[in-house]
ROFIMI-258578 format. One record per residue (C-alpha): x negated, y negated, z negated; chain; residue number from 1. Coordinates in nm, 4 decimals, decimal comma. Layout:
% ROFIMI-258578
{node {X; Y; Z}; 'A'; NUM}
...
END
This chain:
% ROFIMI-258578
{node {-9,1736; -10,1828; -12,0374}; 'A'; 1}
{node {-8,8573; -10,0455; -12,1666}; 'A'; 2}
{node {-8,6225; -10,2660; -12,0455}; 'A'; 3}
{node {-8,8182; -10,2560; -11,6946}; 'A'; 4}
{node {-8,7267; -9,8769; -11,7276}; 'A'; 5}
{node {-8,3365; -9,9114; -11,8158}; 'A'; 6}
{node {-8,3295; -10,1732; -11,4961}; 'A'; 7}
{node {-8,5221; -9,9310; -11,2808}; 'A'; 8}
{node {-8,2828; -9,6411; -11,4214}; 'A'; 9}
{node {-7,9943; -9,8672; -11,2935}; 'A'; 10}
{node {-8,1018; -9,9632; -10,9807}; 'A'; 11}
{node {-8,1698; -9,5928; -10,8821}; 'A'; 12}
{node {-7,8216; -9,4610; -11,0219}; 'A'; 13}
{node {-7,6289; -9,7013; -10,8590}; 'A'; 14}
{node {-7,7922; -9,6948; -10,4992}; 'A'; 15}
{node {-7,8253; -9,2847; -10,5043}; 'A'; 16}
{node {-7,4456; -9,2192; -10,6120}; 'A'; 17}
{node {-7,3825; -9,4752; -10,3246}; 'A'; 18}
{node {-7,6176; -9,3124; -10,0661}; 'A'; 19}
{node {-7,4344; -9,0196; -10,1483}; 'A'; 20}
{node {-7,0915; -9,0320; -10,0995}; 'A'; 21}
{node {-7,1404; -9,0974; -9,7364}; 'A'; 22}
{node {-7,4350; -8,8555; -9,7015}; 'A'; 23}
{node {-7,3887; -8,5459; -9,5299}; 'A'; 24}
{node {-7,6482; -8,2667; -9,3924}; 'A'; 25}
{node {-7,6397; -7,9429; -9,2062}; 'A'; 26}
{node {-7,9624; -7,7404; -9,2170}; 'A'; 27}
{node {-8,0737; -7,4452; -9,1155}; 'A'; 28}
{node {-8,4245; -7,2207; -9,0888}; 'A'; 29}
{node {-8,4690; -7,0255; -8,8598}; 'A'; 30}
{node {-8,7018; -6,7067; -8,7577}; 'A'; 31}
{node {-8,8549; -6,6702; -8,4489}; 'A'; 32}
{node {-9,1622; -6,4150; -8,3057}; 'A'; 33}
{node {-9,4037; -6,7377; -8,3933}; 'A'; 34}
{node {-9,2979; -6,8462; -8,6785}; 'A'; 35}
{node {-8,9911; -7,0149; -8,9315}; 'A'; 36}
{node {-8,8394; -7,3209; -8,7719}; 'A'; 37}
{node {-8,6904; -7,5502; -9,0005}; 'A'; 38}
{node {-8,3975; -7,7856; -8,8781}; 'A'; 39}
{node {-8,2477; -8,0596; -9,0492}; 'A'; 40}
{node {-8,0102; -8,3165; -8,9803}; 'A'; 41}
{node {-7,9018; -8,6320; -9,1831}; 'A'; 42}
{node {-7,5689; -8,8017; -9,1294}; 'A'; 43}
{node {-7,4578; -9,1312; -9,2798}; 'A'; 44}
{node {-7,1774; -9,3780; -9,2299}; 'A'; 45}
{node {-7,4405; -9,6511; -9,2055}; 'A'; 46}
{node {-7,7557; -9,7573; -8,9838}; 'A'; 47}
{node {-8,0027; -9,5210; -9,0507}; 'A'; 48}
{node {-8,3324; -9,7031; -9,1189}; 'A'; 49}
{node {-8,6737; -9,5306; -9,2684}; 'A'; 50}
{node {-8,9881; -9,4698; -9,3114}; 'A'; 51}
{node {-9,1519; -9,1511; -9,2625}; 'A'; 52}
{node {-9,4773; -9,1249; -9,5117}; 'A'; 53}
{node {-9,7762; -8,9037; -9,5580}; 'A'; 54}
{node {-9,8134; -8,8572; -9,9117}; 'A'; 55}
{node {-10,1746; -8,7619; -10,0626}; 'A'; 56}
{node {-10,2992; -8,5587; -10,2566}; 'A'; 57}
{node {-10,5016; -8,5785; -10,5760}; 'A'; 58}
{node {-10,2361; -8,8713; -10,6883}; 'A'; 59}
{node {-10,1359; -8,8874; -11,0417}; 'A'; 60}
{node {-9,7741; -8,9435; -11,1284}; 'A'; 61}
{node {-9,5532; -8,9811; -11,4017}; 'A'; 62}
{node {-9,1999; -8,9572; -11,4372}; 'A'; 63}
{node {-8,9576; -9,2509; -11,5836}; 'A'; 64}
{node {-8,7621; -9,1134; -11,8505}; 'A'; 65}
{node {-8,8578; -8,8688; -12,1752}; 'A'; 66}
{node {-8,6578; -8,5412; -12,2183}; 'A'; 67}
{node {-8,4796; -8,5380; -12,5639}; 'A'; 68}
{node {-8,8216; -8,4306; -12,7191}; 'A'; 69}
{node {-9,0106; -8,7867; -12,6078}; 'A'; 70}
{node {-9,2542; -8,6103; -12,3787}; 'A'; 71}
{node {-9,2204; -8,7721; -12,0042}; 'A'; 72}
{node {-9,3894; -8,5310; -11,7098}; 'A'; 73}
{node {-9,7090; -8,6015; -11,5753}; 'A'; 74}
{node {-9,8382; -8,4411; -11,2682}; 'A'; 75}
{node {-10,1274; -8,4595; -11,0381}; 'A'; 76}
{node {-10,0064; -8,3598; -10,6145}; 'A'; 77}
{node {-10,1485; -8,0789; -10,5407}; 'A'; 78}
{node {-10,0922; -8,0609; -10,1736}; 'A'; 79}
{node {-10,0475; -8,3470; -9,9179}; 'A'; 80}
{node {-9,7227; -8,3846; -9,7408}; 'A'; 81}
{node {-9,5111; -8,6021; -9,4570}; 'A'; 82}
{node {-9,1552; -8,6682; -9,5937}; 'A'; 83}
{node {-8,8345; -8,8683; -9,4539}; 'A'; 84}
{node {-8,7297; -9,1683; -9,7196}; 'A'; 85}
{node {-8,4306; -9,3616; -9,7023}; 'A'; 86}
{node {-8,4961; -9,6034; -9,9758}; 'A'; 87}
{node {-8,8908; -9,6260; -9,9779}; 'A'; 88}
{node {-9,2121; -9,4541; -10,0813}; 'A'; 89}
{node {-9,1493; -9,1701; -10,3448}; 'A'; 90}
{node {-8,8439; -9,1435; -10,2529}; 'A'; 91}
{node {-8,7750; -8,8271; -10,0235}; 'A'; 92}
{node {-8,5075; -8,6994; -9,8473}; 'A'; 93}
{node {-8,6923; -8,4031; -9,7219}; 'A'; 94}
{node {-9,0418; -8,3047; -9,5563}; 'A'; 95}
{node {-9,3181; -8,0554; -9,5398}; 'A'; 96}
{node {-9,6369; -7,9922; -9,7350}; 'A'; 97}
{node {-9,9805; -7,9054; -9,6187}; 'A'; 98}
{node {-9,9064; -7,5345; -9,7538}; 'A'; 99}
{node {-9,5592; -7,5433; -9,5147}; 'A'; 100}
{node {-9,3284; -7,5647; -9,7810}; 'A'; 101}
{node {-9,0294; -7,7576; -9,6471}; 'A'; 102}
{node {-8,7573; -7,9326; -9,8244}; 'A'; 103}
{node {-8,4540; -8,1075; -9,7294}; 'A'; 104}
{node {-8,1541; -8,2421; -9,9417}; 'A'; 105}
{node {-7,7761; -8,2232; -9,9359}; 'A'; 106}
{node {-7,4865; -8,3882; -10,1144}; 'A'; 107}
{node {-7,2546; -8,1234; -10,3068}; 'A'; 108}
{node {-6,9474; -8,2803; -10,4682}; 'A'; 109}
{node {-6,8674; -7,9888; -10,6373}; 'A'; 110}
{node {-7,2054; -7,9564; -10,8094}; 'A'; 111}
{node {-7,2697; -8,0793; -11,1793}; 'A'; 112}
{node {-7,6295; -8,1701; -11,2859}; 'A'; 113}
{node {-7,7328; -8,0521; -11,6340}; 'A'; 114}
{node {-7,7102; -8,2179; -11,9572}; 'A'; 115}
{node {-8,0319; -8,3761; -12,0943}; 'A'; 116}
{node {-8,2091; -8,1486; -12,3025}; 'A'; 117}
{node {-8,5948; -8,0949; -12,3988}; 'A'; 118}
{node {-8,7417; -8,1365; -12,0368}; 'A'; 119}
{node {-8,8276; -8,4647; -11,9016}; 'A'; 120}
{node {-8,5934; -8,5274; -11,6016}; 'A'; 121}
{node {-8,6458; -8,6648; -11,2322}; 'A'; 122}
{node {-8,3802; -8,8491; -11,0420}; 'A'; 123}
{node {-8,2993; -8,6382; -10,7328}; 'A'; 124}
{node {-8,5794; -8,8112; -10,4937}; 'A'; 125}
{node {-8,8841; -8,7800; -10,6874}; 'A'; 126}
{node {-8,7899; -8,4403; -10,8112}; 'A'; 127}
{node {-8,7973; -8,3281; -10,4004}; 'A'; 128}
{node {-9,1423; -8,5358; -10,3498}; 'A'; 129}
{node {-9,2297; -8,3112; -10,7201}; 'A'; 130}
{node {-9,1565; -8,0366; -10,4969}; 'A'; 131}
{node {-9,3751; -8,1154; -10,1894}; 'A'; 132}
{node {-9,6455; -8,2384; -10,4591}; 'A'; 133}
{node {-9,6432; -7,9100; -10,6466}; 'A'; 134}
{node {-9,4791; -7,6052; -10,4860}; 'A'; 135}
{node {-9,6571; -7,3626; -10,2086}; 'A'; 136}
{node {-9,3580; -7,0694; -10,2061}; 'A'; 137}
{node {-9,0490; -7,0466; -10,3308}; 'A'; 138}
{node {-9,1068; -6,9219; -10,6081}; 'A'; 139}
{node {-9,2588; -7,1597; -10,7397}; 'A'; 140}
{node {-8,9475; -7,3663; -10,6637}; 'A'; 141}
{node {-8,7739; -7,1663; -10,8422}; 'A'; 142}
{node {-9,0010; -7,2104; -11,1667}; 'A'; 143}
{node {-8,9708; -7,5691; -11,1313}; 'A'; 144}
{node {-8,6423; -7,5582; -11,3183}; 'A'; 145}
{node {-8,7795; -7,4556; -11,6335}; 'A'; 146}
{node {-9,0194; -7,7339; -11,6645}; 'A'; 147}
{node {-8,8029; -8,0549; -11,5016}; 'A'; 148}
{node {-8,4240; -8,1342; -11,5713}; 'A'; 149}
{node {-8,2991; -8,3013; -11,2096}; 'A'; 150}
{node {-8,1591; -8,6576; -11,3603}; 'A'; 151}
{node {-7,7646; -8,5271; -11,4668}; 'A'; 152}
{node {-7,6290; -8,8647; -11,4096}; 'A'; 153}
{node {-7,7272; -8,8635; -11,0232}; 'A'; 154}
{node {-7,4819; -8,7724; -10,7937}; 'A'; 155}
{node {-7,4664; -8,3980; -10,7368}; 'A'; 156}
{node {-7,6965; -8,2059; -10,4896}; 'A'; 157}
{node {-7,8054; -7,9137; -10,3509}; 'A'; 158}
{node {-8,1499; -7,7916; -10,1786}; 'A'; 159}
{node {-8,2688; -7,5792; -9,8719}; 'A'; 160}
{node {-8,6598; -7,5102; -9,9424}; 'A'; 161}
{node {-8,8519; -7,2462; -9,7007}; 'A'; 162}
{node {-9,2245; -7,1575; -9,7531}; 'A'; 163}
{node {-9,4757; -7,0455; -9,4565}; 'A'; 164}
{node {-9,3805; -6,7015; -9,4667}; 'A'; 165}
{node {-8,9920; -6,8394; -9,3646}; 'A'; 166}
{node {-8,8835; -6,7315; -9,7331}; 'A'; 167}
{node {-8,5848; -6,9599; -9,8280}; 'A'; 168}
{node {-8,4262; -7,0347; -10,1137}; 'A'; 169}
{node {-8,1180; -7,2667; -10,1939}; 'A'; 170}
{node {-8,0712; -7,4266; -10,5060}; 'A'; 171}
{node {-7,7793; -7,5752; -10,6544}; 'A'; 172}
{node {-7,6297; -7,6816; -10,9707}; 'A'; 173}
{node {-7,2424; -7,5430; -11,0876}; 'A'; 174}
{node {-7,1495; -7,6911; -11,3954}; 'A'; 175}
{node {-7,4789; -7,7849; -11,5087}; 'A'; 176}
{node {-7,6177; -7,4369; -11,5096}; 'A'; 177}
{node {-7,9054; -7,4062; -11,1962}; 'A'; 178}
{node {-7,7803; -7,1033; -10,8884}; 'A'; 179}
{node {-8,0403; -6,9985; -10,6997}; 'A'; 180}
{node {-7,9685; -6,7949; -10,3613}; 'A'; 181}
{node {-8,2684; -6,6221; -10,1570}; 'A'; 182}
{node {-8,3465; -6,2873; -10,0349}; 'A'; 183}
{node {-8,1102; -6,0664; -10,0246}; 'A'; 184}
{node {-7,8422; -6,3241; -10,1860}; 'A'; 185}
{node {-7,9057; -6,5264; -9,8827}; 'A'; 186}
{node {-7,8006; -6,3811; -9,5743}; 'A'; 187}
{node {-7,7573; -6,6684; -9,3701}; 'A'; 188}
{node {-8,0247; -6,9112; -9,3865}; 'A'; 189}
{node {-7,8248; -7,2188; -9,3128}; 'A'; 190}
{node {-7,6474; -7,4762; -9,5613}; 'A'; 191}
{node {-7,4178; -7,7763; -9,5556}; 'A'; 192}
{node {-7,2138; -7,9763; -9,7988}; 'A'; 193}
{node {-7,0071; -7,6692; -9,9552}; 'A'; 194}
{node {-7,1299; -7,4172; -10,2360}; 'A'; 195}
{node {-7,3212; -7,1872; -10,0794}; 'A'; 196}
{node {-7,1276; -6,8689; -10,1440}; 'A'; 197}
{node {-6,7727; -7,0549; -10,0626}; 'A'; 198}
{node {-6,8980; -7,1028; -9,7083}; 'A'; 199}
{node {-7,0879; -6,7827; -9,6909}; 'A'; 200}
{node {-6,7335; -6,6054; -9,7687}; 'A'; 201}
{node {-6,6000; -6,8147; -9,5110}; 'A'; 202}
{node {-6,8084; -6,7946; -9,2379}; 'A'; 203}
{node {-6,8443; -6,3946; -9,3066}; 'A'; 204}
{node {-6,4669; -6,3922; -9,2673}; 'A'; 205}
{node {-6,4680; -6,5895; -8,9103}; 'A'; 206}
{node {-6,3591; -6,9203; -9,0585}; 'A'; 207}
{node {-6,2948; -7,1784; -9,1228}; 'A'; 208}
{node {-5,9892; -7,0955; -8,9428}; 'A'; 209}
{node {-5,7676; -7,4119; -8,8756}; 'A'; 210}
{node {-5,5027; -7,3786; -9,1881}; 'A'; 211}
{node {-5,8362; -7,3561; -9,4437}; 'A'; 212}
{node {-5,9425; -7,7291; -9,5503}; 'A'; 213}
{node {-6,2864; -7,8270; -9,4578}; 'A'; 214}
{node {-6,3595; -8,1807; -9,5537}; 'A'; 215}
{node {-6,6500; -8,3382; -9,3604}; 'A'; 216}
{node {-6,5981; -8,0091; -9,1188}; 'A'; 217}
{node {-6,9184; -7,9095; -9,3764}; 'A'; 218}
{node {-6,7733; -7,5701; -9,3199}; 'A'; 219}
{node {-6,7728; -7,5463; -8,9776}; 'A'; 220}
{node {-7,1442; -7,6572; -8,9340}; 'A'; 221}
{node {-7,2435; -7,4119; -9,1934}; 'A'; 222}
{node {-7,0632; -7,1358; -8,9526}; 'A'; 223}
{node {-7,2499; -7,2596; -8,6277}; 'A'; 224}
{node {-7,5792; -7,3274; -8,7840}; 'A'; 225}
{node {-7,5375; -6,9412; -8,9199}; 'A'; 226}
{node {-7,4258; -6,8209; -8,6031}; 'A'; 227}
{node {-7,7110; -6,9886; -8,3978}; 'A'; 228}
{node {-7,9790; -6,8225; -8,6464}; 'A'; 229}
{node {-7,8515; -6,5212; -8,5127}; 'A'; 230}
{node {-7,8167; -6,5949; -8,1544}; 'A'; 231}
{node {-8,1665; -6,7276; -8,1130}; 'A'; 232}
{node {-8,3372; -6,3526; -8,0686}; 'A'; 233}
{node {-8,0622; -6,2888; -7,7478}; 'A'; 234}
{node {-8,0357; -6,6452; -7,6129}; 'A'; 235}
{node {-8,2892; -6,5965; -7,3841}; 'A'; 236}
{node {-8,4399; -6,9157; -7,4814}; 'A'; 237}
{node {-8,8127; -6,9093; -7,4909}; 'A'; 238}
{node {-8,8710; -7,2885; -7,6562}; 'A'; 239}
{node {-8,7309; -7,2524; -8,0540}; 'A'; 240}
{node {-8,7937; -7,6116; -8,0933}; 'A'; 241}
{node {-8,5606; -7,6734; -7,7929}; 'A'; 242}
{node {-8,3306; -7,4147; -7,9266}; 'A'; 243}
{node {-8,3412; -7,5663; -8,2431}; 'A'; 244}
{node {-8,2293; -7,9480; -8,1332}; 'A'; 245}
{node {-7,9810; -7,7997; -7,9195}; 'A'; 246}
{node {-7,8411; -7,6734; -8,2632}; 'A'; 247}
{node {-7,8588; -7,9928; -8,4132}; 'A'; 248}
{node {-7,7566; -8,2316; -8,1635}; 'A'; 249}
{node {-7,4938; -8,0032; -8,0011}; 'A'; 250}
{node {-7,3111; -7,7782; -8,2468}; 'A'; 251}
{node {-7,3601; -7,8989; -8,5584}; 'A'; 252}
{node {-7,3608; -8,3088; -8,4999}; 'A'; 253}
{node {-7,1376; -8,5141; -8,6260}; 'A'; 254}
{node {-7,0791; -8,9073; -8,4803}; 'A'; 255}
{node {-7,2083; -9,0855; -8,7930}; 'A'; 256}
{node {-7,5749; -8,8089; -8,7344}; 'A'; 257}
{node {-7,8401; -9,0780; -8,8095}; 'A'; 258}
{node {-8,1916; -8,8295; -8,7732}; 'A'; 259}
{node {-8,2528; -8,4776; -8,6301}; 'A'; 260}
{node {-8,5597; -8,3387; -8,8059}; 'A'; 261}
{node {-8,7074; -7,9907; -8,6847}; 'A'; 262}
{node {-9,0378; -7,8339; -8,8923}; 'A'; 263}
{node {-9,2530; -7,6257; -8,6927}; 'A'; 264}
{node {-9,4000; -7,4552; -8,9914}; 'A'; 265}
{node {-9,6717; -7,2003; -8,8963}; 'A'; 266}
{node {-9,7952; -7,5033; -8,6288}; 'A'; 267}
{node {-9,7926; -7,7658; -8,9256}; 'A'; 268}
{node {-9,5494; -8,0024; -8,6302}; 'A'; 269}
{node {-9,2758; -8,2238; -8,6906}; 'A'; 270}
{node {-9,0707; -8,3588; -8,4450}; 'A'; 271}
{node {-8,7895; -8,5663; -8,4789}; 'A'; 272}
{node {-8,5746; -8,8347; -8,3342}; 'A'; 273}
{node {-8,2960; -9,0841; -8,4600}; 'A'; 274}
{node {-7,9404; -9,2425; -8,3724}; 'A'; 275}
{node {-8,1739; -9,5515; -8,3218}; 'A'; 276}
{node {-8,4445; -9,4327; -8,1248}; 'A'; 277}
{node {-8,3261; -9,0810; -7,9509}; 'A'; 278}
{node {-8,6809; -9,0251; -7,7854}; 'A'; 279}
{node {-8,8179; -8,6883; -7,9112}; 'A'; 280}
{node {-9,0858; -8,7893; -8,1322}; 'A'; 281}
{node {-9,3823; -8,5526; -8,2887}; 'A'; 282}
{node {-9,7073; -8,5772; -8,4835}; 'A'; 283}
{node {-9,9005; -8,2543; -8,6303}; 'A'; 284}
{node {-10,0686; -8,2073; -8,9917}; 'A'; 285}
{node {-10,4260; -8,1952; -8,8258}; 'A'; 286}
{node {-10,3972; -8,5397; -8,7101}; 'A'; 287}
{node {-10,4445; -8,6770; -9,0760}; 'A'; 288}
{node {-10,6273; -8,7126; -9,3944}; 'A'; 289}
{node {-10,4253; -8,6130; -9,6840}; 'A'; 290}
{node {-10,7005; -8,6709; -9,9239}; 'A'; 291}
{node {-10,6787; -8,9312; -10,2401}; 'A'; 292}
{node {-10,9151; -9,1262; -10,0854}; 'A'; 293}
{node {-10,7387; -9,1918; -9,7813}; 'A'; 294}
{node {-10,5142; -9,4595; -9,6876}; 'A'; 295}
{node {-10,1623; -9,4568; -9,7435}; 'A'; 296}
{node {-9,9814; -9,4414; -9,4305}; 'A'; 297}
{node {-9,6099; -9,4812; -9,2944}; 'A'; 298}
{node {-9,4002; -9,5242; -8,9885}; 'A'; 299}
{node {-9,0527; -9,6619; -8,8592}; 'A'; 300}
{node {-8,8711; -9,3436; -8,7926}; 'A'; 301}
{node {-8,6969; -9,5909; -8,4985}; 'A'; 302}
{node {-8,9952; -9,7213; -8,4080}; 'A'; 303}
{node {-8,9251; -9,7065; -7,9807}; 'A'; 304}
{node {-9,1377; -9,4618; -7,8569}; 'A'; 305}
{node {-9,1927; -9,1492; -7,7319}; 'A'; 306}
{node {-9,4082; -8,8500; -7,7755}; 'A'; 307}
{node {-9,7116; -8,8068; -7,9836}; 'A'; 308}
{node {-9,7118; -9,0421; -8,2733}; 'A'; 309}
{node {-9,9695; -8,9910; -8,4866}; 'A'; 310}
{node {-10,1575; -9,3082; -8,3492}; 'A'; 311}
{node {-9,8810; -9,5000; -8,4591}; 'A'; 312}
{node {-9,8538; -9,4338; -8,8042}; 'A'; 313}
{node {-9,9836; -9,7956; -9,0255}; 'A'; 314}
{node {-10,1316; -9,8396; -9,3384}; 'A'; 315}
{node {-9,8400; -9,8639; -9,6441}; 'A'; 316}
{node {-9,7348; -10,2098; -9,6394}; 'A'; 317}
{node {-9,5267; -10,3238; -9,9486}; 'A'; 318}
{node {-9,3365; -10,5920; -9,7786}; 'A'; 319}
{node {-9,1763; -10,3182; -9,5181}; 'A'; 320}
{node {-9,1156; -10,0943; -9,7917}; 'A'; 321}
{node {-8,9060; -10,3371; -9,9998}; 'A'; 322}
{node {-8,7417; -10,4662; -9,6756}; 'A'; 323}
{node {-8,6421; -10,1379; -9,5620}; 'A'; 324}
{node {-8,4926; -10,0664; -10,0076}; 'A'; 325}
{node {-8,3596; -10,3961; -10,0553}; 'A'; 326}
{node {-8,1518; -10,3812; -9,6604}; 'A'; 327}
{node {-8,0271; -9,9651; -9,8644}; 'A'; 328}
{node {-7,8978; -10,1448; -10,1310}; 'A'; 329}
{node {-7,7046; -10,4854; -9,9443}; 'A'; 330}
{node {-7,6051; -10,2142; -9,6875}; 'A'; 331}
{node {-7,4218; -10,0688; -9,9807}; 'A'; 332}
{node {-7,2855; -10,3933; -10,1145}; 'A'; 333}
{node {-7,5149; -10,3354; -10,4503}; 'A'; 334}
{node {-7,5656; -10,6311; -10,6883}; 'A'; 335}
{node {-7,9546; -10,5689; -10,6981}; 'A'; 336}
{node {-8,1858; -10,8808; -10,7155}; 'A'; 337}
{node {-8,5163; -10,9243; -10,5354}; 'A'; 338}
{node {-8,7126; -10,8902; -10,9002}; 'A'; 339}
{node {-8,4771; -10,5499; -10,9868}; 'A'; 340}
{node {-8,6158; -10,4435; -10,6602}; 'A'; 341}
{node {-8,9818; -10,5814; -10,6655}; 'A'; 342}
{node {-9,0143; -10,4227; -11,0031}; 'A'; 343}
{node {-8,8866; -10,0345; -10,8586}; 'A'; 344}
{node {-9,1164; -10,0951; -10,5565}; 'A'; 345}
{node {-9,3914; -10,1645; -10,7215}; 'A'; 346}
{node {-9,3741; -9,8757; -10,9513}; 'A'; 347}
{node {-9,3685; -9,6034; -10,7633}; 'A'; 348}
{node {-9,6150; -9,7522; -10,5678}; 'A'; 349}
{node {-9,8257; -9,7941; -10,8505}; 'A'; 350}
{node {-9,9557; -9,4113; -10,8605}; 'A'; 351}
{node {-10,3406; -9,3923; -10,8160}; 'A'; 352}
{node {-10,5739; -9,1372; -10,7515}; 'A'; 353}
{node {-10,6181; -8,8881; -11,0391}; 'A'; 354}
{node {-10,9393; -8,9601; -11,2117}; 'A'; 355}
END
């Protein structure tokens, strides 16, 4: 079992610092007279294949690694969800809970993770799907830092979480100390690849102005996402979920923009589309069982369709899920074998229902 661990530690290491590097995000939520729109884009500098997953509840879990006391986290989900995985099942990139908690991720070069010390740690996608499992507001996000280290030797990121009241909170880590920004330390709720305060100072200054550097232009889509927030109330535009792709397809795209993600939080919606399949796409919360003794379902976020796709969604299937982690990892040129991956994929599919 150990030595399955330190090859499972590895694999996830290797893939997520490579994922990274070419991973950027702008996101943004937004308020509106019915309710905090969330929008999220992904961009990545190859194909963007996934699988979008509703995630039960009433699933026990357990973390892979001990904190520097021996203890490893257990947890139960609290609340089902619908996230957006790049590399298979567990492993989120962002989503929404049955409470409306949403999460999304972003790469920060500048952040440092924590060292290890006496709580048990996560690697960066199961510590979001810990988020969607456990949290219902943001402050409870905000606890979740006390009790669970994110993994320090992941690649650095940073987090835009909103709860159903539109409450948001970003969370990042500078030089292994945690910085959270909400309320009244968050005056524009919008984030991209840059500290949060750098392109808050920025932006509040009318930047980035052309002699300022702004690699990945992470700047400039903080600015416009910002901007729009704002704009929305005198835009004249009754449709925010319109409003809101317009954002992210229009002013804050970039050409290697794999997904566009927008949470419709008080409706419990999601609709989305992708590079590979640019139909609008949606499905709402009240179309499926979340319970433990449901099946586990999943979805081709390119699967070529249109509209409503809750109908659409398929029972979890192993072989797709491996396909779609092993493809992540040969995509990035990563010397993992069918058995390294097998033996991943079949552990964090191994989670049952909590007894």
């Amino acid at each position: 079992m150990q030595v399955l661990k330190k090859r499972i530690f590895k694999i996830i290491i290797l893939l997520f610092f490579q994922i990274n590097i070419a991973n950027a995000c702008t996101n943004f939520c937004m308020d509106t007279p019915k309710g905090p729109i969330f929008g999220s884009n992904l961009d990545l500098l190859i194909p963007g294949d996934g699988l979008v997953f509703i995630n039960r509840k009433g699933i026990s879990k357990k973390g892979l690694y001990p904190g520097t006391t021996g203890k490893t986290i257990n947890w139960v989900s609290k609340f089902g969800s619908v996230s957006f995985n790049m590399g298979g099942r567990e492993m989120a990139f962002g989503g929404m809970n049955e409470t409306g908690l949403v999460l999304s991720t972003m790469e920060l070069l500048a952040g440092k993770f924590p060292e290890k010390d006496e709580r048990s740690p996560l690697f960066i996608a199961l510590w979001a799907q810990y988020v969607l499992d456990t949290c219902k507001s943001i402050d409870d996000v905000i606890n979740v830092d006390k009790k669970v280290r994110i993994e320090d030797n992941a690649p650095p990121q940073h987090y835009m979480i909103s709860d159903a009241e539109g409450n948001c909170v970003v969370i990042e880590w500078l030089d292994g100390k945690s910085v959270i920004h909400s309320g009244e330390s968050l005056p524009a709720k919008a984030l991209s690849n840059s500290i949060y305060n750098r392109a808050l100072a920025i932006y509040k200054r009318g930047g980035p102005h052309w002699w300022e550097s702004d690699r990945g232009k992470t700047n400039r889509r903080f600015a416009r996402a910002a901007k729009r927030n704002i704009d929305f109330k005198t835009s004249g535009e009754p449709n925010a979920i319109k409003y809101a792709f317009e954002t992210l397809t229009k002013k804050v795209a970039e050409p290697n923009t794999k997904w566009n993600i927008v949470y419709d939080i008080k409706q419990r919606q999601v609709f989305f589309r992708s590079e590979a399949s640019p139909t609008l796409k949606y499905f709402s919360f009240k179309d499926f069982d979340f319970s433990c003794s449901a099946p586990s379902l999943m979805l081709d976020i390119n699967f070529a369709i249109e509209g409503d796709v809750s109908k659409y969604f398929i029972p979890y299937d192993y072989n797709i899920n491996l396909k779609i982690f092993k493809t992540l990892c040969d995509r990035y040129n990563l010397n993992v074998s069918l058995k390294a991956a097998e033996d991943l994929v079949k552990h964090l599919e191994s989670f049952k229902c909590s007894d």
